[in-house]
N, C-alpha and C positions, 0 to 999 in steps of 0.2 A: 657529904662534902660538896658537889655538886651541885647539889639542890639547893644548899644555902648561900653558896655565890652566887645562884640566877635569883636570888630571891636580894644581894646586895640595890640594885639599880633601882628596883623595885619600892623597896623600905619607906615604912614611913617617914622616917629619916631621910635615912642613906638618898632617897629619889632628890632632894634639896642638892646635898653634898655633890652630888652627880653632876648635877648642874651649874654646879658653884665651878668645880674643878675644870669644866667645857667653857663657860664662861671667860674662868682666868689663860686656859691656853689658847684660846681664839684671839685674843685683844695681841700678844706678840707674832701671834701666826699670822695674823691678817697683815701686819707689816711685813715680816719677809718672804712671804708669797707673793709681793708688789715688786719685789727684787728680784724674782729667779730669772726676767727676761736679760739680765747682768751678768749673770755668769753661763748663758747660753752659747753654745759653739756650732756655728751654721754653717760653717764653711767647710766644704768637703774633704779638706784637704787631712781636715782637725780628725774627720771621725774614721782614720785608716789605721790599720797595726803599726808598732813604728819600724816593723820589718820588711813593709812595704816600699817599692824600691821608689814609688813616688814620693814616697816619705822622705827618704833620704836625701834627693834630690833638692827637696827644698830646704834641707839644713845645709847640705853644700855649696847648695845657689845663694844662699846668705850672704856671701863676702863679695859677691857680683853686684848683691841690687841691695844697697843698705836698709830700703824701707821695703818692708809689706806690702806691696801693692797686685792690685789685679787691674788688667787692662779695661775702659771703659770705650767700645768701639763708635765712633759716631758717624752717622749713616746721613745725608743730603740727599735729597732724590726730586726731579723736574722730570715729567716723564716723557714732555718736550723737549731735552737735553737743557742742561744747566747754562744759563746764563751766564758772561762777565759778572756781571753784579750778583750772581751767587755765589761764584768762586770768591769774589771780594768777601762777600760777608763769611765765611766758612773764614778765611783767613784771618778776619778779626775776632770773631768768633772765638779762633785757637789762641790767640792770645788773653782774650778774654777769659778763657779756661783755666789760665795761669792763675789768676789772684781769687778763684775758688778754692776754699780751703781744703786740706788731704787731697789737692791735686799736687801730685809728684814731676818736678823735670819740665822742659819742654814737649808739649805735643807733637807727634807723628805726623805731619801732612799740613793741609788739606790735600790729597793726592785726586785728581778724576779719572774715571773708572774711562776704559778703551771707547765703550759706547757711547760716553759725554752723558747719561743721562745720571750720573751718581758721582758723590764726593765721598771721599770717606779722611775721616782722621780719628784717629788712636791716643787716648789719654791715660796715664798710670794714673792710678786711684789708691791712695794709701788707705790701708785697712789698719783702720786704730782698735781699740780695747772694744768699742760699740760692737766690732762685726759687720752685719750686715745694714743692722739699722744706720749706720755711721755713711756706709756705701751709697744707700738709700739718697741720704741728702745732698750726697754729693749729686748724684744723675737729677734728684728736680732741679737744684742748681745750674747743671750743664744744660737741662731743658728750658728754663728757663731762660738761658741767654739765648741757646741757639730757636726756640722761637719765635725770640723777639724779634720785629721787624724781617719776618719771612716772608713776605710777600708771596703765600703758597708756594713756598719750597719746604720741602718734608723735611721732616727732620724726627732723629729717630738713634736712641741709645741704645744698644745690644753686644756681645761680648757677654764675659764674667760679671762686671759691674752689672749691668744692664738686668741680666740675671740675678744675680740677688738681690737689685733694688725691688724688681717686678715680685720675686720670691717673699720678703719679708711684708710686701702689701698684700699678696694674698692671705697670707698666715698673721698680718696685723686685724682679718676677720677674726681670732679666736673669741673674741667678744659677744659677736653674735654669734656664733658657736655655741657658747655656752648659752646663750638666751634663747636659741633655737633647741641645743636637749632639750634644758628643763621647762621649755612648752610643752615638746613631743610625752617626756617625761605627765607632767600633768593631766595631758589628756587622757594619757590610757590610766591615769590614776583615777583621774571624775568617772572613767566609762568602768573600770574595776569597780572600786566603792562605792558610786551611785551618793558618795556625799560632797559636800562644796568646800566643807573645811579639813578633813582627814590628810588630804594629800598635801596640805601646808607642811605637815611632820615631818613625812617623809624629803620632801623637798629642802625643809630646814639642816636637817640631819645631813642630809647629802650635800648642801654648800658648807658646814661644816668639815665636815670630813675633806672633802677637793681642798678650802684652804689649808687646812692641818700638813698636809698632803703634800701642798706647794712650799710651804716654809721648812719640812722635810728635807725636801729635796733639794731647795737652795741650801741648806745648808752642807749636804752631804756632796752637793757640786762645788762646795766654795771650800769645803776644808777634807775630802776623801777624795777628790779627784771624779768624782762622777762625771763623765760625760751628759750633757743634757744638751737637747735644742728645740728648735717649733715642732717638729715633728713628737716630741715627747709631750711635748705639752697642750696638744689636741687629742691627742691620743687617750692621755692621760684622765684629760674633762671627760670625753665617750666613757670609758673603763672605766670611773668612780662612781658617773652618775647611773650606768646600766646596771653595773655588781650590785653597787649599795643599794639601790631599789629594790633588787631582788631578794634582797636580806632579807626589806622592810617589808615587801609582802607576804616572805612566809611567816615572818613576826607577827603579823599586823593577824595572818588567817586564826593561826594561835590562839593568839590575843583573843579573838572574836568569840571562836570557840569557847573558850573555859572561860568569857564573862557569861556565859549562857549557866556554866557550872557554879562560877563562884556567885556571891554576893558580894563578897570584900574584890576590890578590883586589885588591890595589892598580891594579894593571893593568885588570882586570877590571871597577871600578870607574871609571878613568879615562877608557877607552872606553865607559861606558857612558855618563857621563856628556857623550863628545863627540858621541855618534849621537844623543841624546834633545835636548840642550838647544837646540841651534835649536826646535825644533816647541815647548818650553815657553816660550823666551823669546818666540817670536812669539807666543801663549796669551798671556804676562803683559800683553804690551806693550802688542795690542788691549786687553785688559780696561780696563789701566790709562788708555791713550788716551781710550778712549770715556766711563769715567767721570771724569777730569779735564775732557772738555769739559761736564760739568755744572756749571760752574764760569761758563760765561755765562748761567746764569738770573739774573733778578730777583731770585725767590725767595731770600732769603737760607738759607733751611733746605736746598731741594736745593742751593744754590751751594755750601754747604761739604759735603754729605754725597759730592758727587763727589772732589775730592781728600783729602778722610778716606779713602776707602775707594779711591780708588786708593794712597795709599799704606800701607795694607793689603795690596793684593796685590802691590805693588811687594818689600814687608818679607818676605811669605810667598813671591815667589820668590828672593830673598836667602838666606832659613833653608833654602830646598829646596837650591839646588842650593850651599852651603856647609856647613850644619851637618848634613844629614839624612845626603850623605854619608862624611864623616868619621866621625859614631854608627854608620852600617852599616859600614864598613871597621874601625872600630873592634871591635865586635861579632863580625866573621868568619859563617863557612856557617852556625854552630849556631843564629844569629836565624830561620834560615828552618824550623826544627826544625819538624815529623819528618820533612819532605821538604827537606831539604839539595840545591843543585845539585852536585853531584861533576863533578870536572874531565871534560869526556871526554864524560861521560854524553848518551845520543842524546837528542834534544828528543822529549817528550809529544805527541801530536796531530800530528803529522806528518800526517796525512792528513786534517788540516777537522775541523771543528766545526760547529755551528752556523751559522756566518758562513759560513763557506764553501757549506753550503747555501742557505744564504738569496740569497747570491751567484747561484749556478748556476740558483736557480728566477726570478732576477729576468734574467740573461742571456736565457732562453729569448724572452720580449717585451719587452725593457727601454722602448719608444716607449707599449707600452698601460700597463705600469707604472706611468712617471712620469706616463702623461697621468689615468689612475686617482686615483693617487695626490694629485695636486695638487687635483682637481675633488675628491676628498672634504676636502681639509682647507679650502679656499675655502667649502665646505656649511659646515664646523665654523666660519669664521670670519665666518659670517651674523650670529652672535652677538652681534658686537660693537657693532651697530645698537639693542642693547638694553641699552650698560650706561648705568648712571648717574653716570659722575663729575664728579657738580657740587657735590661736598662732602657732610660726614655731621654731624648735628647734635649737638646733646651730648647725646642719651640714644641716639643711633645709634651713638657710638663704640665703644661696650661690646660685647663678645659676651654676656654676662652682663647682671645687673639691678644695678649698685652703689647706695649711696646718691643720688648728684646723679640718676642716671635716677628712680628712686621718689620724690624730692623734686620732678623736675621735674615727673614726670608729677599729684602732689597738685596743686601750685602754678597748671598749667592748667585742672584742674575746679576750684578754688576763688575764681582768683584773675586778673585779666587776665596774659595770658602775657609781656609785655612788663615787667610789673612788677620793679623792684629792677635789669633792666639795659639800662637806655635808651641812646638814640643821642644824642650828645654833636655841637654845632652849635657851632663858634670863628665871629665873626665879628666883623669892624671894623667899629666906632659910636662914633659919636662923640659921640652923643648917644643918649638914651632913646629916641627916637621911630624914629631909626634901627634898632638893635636890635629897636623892636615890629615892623617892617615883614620882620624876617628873621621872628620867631616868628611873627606870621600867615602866611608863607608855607610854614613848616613843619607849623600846626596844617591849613592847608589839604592836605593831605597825604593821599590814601587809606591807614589803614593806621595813621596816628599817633593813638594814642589821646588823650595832654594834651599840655600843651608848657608846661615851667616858666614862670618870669618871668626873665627875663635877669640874668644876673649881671653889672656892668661894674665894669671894671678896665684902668686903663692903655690907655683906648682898643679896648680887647676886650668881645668882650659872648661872657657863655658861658649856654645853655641844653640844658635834659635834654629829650629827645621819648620820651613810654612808646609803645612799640608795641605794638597789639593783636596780633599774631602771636607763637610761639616765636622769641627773638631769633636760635637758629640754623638756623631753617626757610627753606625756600627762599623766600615768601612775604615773609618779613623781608628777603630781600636786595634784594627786588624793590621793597618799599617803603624801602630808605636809597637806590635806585636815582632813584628819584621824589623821593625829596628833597632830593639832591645835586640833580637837574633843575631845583627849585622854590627854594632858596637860591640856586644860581648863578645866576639872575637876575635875584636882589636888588642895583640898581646902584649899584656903589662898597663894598659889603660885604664881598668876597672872601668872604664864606661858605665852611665846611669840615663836611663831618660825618665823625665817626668813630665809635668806642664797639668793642662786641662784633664785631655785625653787620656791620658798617664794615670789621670787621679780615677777617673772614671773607670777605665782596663780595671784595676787594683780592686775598685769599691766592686766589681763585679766579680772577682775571682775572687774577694774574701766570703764575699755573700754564698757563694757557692758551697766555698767550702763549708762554710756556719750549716748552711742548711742541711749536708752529709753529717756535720759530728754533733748537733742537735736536737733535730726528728727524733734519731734512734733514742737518745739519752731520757728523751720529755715520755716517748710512750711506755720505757723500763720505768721513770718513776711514777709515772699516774697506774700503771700497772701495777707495783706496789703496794701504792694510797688505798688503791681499791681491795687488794686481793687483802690489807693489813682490816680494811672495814666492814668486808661483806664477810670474812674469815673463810675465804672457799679462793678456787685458784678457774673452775668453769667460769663462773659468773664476769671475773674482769676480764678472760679475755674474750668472751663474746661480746661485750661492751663498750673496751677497745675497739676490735671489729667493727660493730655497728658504730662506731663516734669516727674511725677513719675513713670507713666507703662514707659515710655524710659529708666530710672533708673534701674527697677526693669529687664525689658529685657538686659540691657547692663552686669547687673551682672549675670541675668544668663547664658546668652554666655558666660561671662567671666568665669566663676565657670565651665563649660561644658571644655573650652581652657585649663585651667588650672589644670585640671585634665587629661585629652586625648590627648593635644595636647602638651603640657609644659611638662608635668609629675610632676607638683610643687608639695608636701607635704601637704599644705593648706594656709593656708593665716594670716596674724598677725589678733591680735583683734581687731585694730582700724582700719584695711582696710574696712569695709564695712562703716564706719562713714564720713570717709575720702572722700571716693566716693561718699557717697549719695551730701555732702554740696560742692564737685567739681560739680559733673554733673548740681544738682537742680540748686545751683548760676548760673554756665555758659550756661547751658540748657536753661536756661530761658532768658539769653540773648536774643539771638536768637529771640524766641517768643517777646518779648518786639520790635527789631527792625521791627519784618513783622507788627505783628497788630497794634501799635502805627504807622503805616502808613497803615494799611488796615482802622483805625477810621478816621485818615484823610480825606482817599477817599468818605469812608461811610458817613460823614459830606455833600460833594455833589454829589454824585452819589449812593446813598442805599448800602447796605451792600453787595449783591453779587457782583455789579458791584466792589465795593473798593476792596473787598476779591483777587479777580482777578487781578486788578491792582497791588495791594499790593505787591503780591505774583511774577509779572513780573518785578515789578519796584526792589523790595529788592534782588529778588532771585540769581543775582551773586554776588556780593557784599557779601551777607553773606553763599553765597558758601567758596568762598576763605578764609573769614573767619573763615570759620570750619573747613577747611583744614589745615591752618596755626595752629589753638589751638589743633587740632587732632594730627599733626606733630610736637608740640611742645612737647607734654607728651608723644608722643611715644620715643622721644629722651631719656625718661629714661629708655629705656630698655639697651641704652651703658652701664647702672652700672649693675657690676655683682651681685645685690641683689636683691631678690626674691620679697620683697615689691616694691620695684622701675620697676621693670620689671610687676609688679600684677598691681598696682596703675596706670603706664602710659597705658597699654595696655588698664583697663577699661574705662579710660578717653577719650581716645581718640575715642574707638568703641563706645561709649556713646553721642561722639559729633560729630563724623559722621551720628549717626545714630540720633539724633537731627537735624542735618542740614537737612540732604538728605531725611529724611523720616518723621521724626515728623513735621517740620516744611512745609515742600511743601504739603505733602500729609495730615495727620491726621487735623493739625490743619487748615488748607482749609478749608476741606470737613467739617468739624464741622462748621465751620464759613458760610460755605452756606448752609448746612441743619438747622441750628440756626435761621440765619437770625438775623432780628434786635432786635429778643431776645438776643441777644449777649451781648447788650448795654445794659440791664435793670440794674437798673431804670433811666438811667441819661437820661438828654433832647433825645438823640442820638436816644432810644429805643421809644419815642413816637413821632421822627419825621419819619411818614411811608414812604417808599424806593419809592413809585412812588412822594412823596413828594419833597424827596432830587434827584429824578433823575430831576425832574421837576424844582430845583432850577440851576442845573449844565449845563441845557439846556439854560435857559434864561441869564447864565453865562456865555457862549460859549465854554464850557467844548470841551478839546479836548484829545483824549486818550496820555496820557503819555508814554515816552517810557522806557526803563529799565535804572536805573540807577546804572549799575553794574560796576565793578572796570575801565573797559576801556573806557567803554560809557555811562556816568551815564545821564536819561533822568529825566523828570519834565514835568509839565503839563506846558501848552503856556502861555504865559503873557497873556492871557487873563481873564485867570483862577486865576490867582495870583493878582488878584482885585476883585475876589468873597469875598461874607461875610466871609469864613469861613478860607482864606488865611490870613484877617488881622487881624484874633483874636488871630496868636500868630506864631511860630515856627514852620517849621514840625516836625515829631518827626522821621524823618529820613532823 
């Protein structure tokens, strides 16, 4: 049954049909993946529980402020002190501000700051169906007036608006984002293959899949409520184009191989396609698993970024193993040009590589090894005692300087820092007096600079608190902390605060929690996956073990980098979340391909013998491919934001450092200091190793050679009529 589905894509036929059917779903896919930036939710406010009490807050505040809006702060600055004729023009200016469209209300000010050397005035900014991009053009707008005829007075938007204008120009990169992958993608493809046209397939396959992917997702965000925003949708390019590569290389190694066997490339492909795809479908399955279960956070933004991007990889293993092969069968030997496999022709490297010694030098002590080996990445994961993920402020977002950072940074030497985006207080009164008894206990407040005079309506009383702090400093969270404390035990008020700051606190405390009731839940299912694949209960959790101290060291370097070497601020609250269920899923990859062919081996040669082979036979092959997923998340270091720069960097040293060192060296050496306890309890564990070498002898076992992206080897047809060949698949 199995063998005649992988031999579908393949057919002489069926390979057309394949293509017919990719063809026809691309042409409406390609339309609404032009649309998903429509139903995108950018705004922080969107991606909180609705149990969050800033949530609330803004459905209360509703009958206060009839339109959406977020305040746009505007900043003047002469560092001479401001002139008459810049206060004049700051004052036309704000009138001028009026007949910009989704500008709300009369403007706040022109106010000048104590020092004379700064102005500031305050505009409401109506937030329409656009979002952010809508916000966007209101601030070139507002820039536009105010730096007309500035005769060198500064001028300068920051606030919310100011923020998301800056926010949506950095993330309107994803463009070159994506031309930045699939370069990175290409190169390591020309330097794997050593041909010029091969990695077109790959490549094709892969913007396939990304669209299919995108029109997906709009639609599951326009009629199932999926939360989506920019942060899914760069994320999303890195994840399709890094997994799906990885497909195509073990495919492609396959593929290599058995044209060497077959003559018919149909055939040739059919089988290749039946020995590889168990180890890719179990690859996809984890991935997809572990990030679907982001799907029980709070957080509304990672809630949907998990099954967005699972079915991403879900789509990119669909195009792999349907459309990639059919284009290669289609295509014939000459795609592998100038080294074509020829039927017959003996395999390359028959005698090791690289692998194979790294093998024999880690055989010789495999127990000081891994005990080595673990105690240096435990030092490396000391690190993580030093990061800071308790959110980044808005001039920390930036890698660079945009306008909102340089306005914001004026606006706290000029001006109280809390000004223009205060903390908003809902509370039942029923009377005035009621309402005075909330704002005295708000003005008593460490931390709150004024506190309006209550607005009442309908039994609601609404008031603005200015805070003396940067509204997104740590400082500020501390003080709506203390004010929540000092309202809620105003009695019979139900008091609320929300605002900026409000949203920020919340998006911090749900992260937190996401990160406690998810970790645990990702390692019981991959633990699972694994213990369901390898049929033994040793093997997954040493492999767990080894995928979480990689983890644990990837961020601690990273937290060491990003302090000493970046200079970043600190890191948002859902980065460490983010990174655990990247590395863990795709870490584990990895592992999944070597030992799901070290059991193979161990089937008829014992377990140190397999160990060894395993490890020579997989080890380019899934070189390349760590190369490829390391150099795809490093590509988000092109956006100039401080998460996307934090996120790819730890991804990627996490999956290098997986590839190159968990996987050759740690988990080796464990697998030959283990031995056939590896396998307990399945049949595997009490067939002893002089047992199975004894079976591979009488089999005519002959050492395999490596099957890596150029020369992928296999044990000799002789071996492939052992018992243990016809009871199914390889798994690599």
């Amino acid at each position: 049954m199995m063998r005649k589905m992988a031999s579908l894509p393949s057919g002489r036929v069926t390979k057309w049909v394949v293509l017919a059917l990719w063809a026809a779903l691309l042409v409406p896919a390609v339309l609404l993946a032009g649309r998903l930036g429509d139903v995108e939710e950018n705004d922080n406010s969107a991606w909180l529980p609705g149990d969050a009490e800033s949530t609330a807050v803004v459905e209360r505040a509703e009958r206060f402020r009839p339109d959406d809006t977020v305040p746009a702060i505007v900043i003047y600055d002469r560092p001479g002190g401001v002139t008459p004729a810049d206060l004049s023009k700051a004052r036309a200016d704000a009138e001028a501000f009026k007949g910009v469209a989704n500008v709300v209300g009369q403007p706040q000010g022109p106010v000048t700051s104590q020092d004379g050397e700064a102005v500031q005035t305050v505009v409401q900014v109506h937030k329409d169906r656009t979002g952010w991009e809508g916000i966007g053009k209101v601030v070139d707008a507002l820039t536009e007036v105010g730096e007309k005829n500035a005769d060198g007075l500064g001028f300068h938007v920051t606030g919310p608006a100011g923020q998301a204008s800056d926010s949506i120009k950095a993330f309107s990169s994803g463009g070159s984002l994506t031309a930045i992958t699939a370069s990175v993608v290409v190169v390591i493809l020309l330097l794997t293959y050593r041909s010029p046209v091969l990695p077109l397939l790959p490549l094709l396959t892969v913007g396939g899949a990304l669209v299919t992917s995108e029109a997906l997702i709009y639609l599951l965000a326009k009629h199932a409520g999926l939360t989506v925003n920019k942060q899914t949708g760069f994320i999303l390019t890195v994840l399709v184009f890094g997994a799906a590569t990885d497909y195509a290389l073990l495919l492609t190694s396959r593929y290599r191989e058995e044209l060497r066997r077959h003559e018919d490339r149909h055939e040739a492909m059919a089988q290749a396609l039946y020995r590889s795809g168990p180890a890719i479908l179990a690859s996809a399955a984890t991935v997809a698993v572990s990030l679907t279960l982001l799907m029980l956070a709070t957080l509304n933004s990672t809630q949907g970024l998990g099954p967005a991007c699972a079915v991403g990889i879900l789509v990119g293993l669909l195009a792999m193993v349907t459309l990639m092969p059919a284009l290669l069968v289609v295509c014939g030997r000459w795609i592998f040009w100038p080294v074509k496999p020829a039927h017959g022709a003996a395999e390359e490297g028959a005698d090791g590589g690289v692998w194979t010694r790294v093998g024999t030098a880690v055989s010789r002590r495999p127990r000081l090894v891994w005990i080595g080996t673990a105690l240096a990445l435990s030092v490396m994961a000391v690190g993580v005692f030093g990061l800071k993920a308790d959110g980044l402020s808005s001039k920390d977002q930036f890698t660079g300087t945009p306008q909102t950072a340089v306005g914001e940074e004026i606006q706290a030497r000029h001006f109280p820092a809390g000004s223009g985006d205060p903390v908003y207080v809902v509370a039942r009164a029923a009377s005035a007096q009621q309402a005075e008894r909330v704002r005295a206990a708000l003005a008593d407040v460490p931390g709150v600079a004024a506190v309006s005079a209550p607005t009442l309506k309908d039994g609601d009383a609404l008031m603005l608190g200015e805070l003396t702090d940067d509204p997104s400093s740590t400082a500020a969270m501390r003080t709506v902390e203390q004010a929540r404390t000092a309202v809620h035990a105003v009695e019979g008020a139900d008091a609320q605060v929300g605002g900026t700051t409000a949203v920020a606190l919340d998006t911090q405390k749900a992260a937190a929690r996401d990160s406690n009731v998810i970790i645990p839940i990702v390692l019981a299912v991959v633990f699972l996956i694994l213990a369901l694949l390898l049929r033994a209960i040793v093997a997954p959790l040493l492999l767990m073990a080894t995928v979480v101290l990689s983890f644990g060291a990837a961020l601690g370097v990273s937290s060491l980098v990003f302090d000493h070497v970046f200079g970043f601020a600190g890191a948002e609250a859902s980065f460490p979340l983010l990174t655990f269920v990247f590395l863990v899923a795709l870490g584990i990859d990895y592992n999944i391909f070597l030992v799901t062919r070290v059991r193979e081996e161990a089937l008829l040669h014992g377990t140190r013998r397999g160990a060894l082979t395993g490890l020579s036979a997989t080890g380019g092959v899934i070189t390349s491919a760590g190369l490829v997923l390391a150099g795809t998340f490093a590509a988000m270091a092109s956006l100039p934001l401080v998460f996307a720069a934090e996120l790819g960097f730890a991804v990627a040293f996490g999956v290098l450092l997986d590839t190159l060192i968990v996987r050759s060296v740690l988990v080796t050496a464990l697998t030959l200091d283990v031995g056939r306890w590896m396998w307990w309890p399945s049949s595997l564990f009490r067939c002893h190793d002089a047992y199975a070498a004894e079976r591979a002898t009488s089999s005519g076992w002959k050492k395999p050679v490596s099957d890596g992206v150029r020369h992928s080897g296999a044990m000799n047809p002789a071996s492939a009529t052992s018992p243990a060949s016809r009871s199914g698949p390889s798994a690599q």
